[in-house]
C-alpha positions as CSV (number, residue, x, y, z in Angstrom):
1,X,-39.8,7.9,-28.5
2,X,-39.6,6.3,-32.3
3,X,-39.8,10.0,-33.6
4,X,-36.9,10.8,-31.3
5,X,-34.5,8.0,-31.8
6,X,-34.8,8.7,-35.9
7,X,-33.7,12.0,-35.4
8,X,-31.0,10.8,-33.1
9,X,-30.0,8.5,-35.9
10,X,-30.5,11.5,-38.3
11,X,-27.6,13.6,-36.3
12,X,-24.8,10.7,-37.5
13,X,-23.7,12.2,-40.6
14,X,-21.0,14.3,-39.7
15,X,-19.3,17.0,-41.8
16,X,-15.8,16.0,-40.9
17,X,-16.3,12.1,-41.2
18,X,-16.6,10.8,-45.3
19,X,-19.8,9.0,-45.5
20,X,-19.3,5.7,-47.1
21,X,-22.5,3.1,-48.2
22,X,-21.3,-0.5,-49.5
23,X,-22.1,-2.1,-52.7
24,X,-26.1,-3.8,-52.8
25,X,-25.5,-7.6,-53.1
26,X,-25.3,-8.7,-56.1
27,X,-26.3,-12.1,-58.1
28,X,-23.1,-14.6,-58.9
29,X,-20.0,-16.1,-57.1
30,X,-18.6,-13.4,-55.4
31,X,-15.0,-13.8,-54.0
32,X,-13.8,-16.0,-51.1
33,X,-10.9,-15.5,-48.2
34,X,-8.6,-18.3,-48.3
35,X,-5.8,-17.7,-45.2
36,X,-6.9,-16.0,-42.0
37,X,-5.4,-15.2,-38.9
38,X,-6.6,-13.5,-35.8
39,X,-4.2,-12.5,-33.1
40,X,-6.3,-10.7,-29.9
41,X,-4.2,-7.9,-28.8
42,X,-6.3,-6.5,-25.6
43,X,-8.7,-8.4,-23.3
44,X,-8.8,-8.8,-20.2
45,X,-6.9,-12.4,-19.9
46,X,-3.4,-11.8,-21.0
47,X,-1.2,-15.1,-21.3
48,X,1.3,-12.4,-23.0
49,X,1.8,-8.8,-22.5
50,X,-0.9,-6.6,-20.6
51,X,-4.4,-7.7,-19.9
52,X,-7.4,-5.0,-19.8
53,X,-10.7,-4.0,-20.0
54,X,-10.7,-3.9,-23.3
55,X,-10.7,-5.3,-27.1
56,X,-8.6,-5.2,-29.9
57,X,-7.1,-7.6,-32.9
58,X,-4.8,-8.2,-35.7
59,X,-6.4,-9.3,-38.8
60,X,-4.7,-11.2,-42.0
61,X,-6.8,-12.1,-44.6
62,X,-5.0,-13.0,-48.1
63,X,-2.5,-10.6,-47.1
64,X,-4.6,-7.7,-45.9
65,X,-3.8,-6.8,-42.7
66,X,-6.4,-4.7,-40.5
67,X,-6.4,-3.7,-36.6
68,X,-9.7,-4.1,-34.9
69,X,-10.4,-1.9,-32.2
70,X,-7.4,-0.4,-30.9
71,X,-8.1,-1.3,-26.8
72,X,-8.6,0.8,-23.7
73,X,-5.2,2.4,-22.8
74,X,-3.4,4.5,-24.9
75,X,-0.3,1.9,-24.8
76,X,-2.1,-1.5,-24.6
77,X,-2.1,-2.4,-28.0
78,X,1.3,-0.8,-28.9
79,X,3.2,-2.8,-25.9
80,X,1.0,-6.1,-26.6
81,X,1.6,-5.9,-30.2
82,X,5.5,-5.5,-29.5
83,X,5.7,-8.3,-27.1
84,X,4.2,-10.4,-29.8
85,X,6.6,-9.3,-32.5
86,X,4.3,-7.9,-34.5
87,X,4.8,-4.8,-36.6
88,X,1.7,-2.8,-37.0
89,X,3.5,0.1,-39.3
90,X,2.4,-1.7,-42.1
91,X,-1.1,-1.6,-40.9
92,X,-3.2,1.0,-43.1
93,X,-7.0,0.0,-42.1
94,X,-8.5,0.4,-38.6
95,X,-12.0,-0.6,-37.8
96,X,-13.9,0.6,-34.6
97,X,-16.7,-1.7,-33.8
98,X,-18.5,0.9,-31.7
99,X,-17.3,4.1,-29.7
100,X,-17.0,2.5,-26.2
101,X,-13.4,3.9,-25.0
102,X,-12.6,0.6,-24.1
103,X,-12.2,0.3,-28.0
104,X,-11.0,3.1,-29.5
105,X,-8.6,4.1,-26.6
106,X,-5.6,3.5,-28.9
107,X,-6.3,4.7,-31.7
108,X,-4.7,8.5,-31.5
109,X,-1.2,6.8,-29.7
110,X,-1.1,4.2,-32.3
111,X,-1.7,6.3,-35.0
112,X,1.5,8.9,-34.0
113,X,3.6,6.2,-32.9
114,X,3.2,4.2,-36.1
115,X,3.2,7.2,-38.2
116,X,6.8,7.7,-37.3
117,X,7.6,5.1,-39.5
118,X,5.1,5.3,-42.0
119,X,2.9,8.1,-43.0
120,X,0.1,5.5,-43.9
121,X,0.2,3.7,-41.0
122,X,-3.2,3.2,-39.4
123,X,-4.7,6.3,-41.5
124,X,-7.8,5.2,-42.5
125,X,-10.4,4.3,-39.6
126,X,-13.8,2.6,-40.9
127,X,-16.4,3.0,-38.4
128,X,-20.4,2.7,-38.4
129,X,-23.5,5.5,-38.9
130,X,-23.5,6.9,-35.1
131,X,-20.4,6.7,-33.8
132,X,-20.0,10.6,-33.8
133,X,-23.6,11.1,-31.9
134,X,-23.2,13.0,-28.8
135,X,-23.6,11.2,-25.5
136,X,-25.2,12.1,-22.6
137,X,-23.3,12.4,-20.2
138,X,-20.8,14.0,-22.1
139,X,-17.6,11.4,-21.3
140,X,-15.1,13.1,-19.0
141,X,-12.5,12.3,-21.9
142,X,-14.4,14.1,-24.5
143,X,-15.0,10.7,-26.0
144,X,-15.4,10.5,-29.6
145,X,-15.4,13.9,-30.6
146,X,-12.1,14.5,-28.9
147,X,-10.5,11.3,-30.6
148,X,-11.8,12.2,-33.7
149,X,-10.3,15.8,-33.5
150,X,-6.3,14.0,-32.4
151,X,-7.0,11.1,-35.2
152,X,-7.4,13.9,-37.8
153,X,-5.0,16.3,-36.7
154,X,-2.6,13.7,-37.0
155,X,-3.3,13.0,-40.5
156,X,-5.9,10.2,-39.9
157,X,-9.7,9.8,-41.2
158,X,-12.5,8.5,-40.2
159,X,-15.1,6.6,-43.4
160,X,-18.4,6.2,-41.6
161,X,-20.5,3.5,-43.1
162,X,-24.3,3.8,-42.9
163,X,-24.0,0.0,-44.9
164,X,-22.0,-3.3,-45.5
165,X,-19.0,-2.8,-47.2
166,X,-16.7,-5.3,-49.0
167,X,-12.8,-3.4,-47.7
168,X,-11.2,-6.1,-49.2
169,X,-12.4,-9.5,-51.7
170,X,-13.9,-11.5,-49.3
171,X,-13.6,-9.2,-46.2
172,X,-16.5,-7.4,-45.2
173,X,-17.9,-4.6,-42.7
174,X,-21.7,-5.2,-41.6
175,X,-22.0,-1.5,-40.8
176,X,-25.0,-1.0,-38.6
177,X,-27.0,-4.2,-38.1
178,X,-30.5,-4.0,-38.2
179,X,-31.9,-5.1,-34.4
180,X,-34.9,-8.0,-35.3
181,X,-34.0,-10.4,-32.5
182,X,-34.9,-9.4,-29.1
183,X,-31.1,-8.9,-27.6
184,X,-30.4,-6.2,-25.3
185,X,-26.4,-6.3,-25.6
186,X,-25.9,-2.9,-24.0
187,X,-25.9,-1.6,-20.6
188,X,-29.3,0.6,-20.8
189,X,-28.4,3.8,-19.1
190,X,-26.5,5.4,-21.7
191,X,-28.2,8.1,-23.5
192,X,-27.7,9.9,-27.3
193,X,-28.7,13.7,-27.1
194,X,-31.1,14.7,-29.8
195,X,-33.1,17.9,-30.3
196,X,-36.0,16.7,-27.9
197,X,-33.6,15.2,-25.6
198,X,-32.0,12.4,-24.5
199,X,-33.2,9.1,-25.9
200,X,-31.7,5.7,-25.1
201,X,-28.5,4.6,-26.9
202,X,-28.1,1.5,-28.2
203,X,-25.2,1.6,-29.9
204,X,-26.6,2.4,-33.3
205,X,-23.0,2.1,-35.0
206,X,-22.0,-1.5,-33.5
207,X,-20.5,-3.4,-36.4
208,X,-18.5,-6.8,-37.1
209,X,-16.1,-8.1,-39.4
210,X,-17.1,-10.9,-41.7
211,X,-14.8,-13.0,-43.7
212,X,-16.2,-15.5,-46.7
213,X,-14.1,-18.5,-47.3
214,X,-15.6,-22.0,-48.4
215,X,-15.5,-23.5,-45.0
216,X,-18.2,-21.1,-44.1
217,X,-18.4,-17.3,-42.6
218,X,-15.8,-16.0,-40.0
219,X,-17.5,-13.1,-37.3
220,X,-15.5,-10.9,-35.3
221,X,-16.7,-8.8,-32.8
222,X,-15.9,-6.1,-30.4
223,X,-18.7,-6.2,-28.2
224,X,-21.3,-7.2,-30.1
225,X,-24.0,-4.9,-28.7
226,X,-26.1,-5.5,-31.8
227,X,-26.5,-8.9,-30.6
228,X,-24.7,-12.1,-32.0
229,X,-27.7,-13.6,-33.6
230,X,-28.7,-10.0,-35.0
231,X,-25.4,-9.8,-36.9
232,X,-25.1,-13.4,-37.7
233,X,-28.2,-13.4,-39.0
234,X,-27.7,-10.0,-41.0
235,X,-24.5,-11.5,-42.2
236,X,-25.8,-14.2,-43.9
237,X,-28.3,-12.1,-45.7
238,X,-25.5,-9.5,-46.8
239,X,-22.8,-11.9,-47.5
240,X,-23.6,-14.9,-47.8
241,X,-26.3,-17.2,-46.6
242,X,-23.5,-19.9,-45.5
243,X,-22.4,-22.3,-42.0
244,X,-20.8,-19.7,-39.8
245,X,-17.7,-22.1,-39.4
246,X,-16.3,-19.3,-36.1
247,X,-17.1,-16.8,-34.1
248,X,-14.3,-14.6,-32.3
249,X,-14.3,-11.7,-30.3
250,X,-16.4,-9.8,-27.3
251,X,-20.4,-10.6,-27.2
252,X,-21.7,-9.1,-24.0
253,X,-23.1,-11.8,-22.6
254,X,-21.5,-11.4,-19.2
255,X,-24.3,-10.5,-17.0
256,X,-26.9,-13.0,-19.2
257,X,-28.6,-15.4,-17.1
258,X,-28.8,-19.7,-17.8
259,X,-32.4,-18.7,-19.8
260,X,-30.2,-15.6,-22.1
261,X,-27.7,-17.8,-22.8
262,X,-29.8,-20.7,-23.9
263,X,-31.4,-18.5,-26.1
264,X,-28.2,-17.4,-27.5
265,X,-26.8,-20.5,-27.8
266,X,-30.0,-22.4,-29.7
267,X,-30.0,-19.8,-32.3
268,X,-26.3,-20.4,-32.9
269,X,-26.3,-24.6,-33.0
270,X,-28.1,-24.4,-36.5
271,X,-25.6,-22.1,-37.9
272,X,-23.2,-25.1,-37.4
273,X,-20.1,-23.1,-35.2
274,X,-17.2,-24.8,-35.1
275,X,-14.9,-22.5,-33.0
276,X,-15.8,-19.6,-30.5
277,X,-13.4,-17.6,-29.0
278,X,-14.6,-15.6,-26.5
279,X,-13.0,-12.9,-25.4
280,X,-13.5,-9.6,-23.5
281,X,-17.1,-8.9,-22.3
282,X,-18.6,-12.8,-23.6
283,X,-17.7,-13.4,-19.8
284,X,-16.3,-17.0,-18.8
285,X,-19.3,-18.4,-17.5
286,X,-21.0,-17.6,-20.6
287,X,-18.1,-19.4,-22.6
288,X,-18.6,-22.0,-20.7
289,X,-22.2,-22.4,-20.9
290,X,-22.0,-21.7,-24.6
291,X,-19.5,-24.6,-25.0
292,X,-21.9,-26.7,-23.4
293,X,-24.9,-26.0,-25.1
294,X,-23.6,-26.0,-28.5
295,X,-21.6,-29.3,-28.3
296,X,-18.1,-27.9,-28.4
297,X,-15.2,-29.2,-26.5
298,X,-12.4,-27.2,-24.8
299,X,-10.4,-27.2,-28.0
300,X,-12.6,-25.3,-29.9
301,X,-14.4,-23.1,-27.5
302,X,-12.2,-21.0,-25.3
303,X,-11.7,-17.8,-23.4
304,X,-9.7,-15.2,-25.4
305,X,-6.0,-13.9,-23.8
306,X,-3.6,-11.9,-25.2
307,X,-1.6,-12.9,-27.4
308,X,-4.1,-16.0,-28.8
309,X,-5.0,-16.4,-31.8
310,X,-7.1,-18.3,-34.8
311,X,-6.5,-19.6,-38.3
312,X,-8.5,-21.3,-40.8
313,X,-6.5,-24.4,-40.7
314,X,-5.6,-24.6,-37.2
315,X,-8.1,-23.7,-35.7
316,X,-7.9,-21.7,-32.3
317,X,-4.2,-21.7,-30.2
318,X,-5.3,-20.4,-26.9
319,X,-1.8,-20.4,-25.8
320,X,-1.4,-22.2,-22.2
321,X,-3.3,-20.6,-19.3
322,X,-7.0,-20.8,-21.6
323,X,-6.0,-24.7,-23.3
């Protein structure tokens, strides 16, 4: 079964997609993020716009601006976003945490819609080693193959990282995070087709987004398949070995039991968390149980909606139906 997921994992680099490996950490001060702000764009609780199955965000970090994940529907994002008043035209980077179409269902509407207005607008699409491996069943939407065919006929293209990545001072990609903790933040009956045939998929390409700034590390996830402590922990060796002052996004920990989610949650007190937002698949007994466990109040652990949002400096703003 080894043999056969390594040559699953040998079948990622794909012809089409510009492979991409980050720079190896190096010795010295290395730069720091200053202003962040995270506005969640798809979930499933919407105090704003349209709720979903589904995950997506608006990153600005120092005046970079990034869309994570690009939701489940082909419109979600691009109504939500309106509704907000937020322009995503000016938006060059996307990043696809993983190739679940509940986060990269957007991605081909956003990128013609946007396009209209600006040829650069969501053109570049950084996405982890695996993404592009075929799936067993095939997906009755032609799943990534097909979106990466639209994305690049309309101009788009896809950088597939097989390692961290700095995009921006301060701003960085995990790429695939190495699994050493025993979390199973998948759904088990997928399957990646290799030469020998099927093996299990685990979502080799899940990634996050990590942002460096002197109160400690940011983390924001899609679904976090690779587990929350696997890419905390793999964060802090890549980055930088610092607090992780918030956690935001989807971490699959919906169908965990009391005993998962103490596990979780004892592995995470140390790293000193100040703010969890949990959105999409974390489930809302896990934030809950989380908030609990780790010592947080209701102001700074919350279920995501639409439409909320986190800065450095205030915190989390959960708008009303989550405060």
């Amino acid at each position: 079964m080894m043999r056969l997921a390594r040559r699953a994992l040998a079948l990622a680099v794909v012809p089409c997609a510009l492979a991409a490996a980050g720079p190896e950490p190096g010795p010295g001060p290395r730069a720091r993020v200053h202003a962040i702000k995270v506005v969640v764009l798809s979930t499933m609780l919407a105090d704003a716009g349209i709720g979903e199955w589904g995950f997506a965000a608006l990153v600005e970090a120092d005046g970079h601006r990034i869309l994570f994940d690009t939701g489940a529907r082909p419109d979600t994002v691009l109504k939500n976003a309106k509704e907000l008043g937020l322009d995503l035209a000016g938006v060059r980077e996307v990043v696809l945490s993983h190739n679940h179409s509940d986060h990269t269902g957007g991605l081909v509407t956003l990128r013609r819609e946007h396009a209209k207005a600006n040829p650069e607008a969501l053109s570049r699409a950084w996405v982890g080693r695996g993404i592009f491996l075929p799936r067993v069943p095939a997906p009755p939407t032609g799943g990534m193959a097909a979106v990466k065919a639209a994305y690049e006929a309309d101009g788009g293209r896809f950088v597939e990282l097989d390692a961290p990545r700095e995009l921006f001072p301060g701003v960085w990609l995990t790429g695939p995070v190495p699994r050493v903790n025993p979390e199973r933040n998948w759904s088990g009956t997928g399957r990646i087709q290799t030469d020998g045939g099927p093996v299990e998929d685990t979502l080799p390409e899940d990634q996050a987004l990590i942002f460096d700034t002197d109160r400690g590390l940011v983390a924001l996830f899609g679904c976090g398949h690779a587990g929350v402590v696997n890419t905390l922990t793999y964060a802090r060796k890549v980055v930088r070995e610092a607090p992780v002052y918030a956690v935001l996004g989807g971490l699959h920990l919906f169908e965990k039991d009391d005993a998962a989610l103490d596990w979780t949650a004892d592995r995470l007190r140390p790293l000193g968390i100040a703010s969890l937002l949990g959105a999409h698949c974390t489930g809302l007994e896990a934030v809950y149980h989380l908030r609990a466990r780790l010592g947080l109040d209701r102001g700074r652990c919350v279920v995501g909606a639409v439409g909320a949002s986190f800065t450095l400096d205030g915190g989390i703003d959960p708008l009303g139906l989550a405060r």
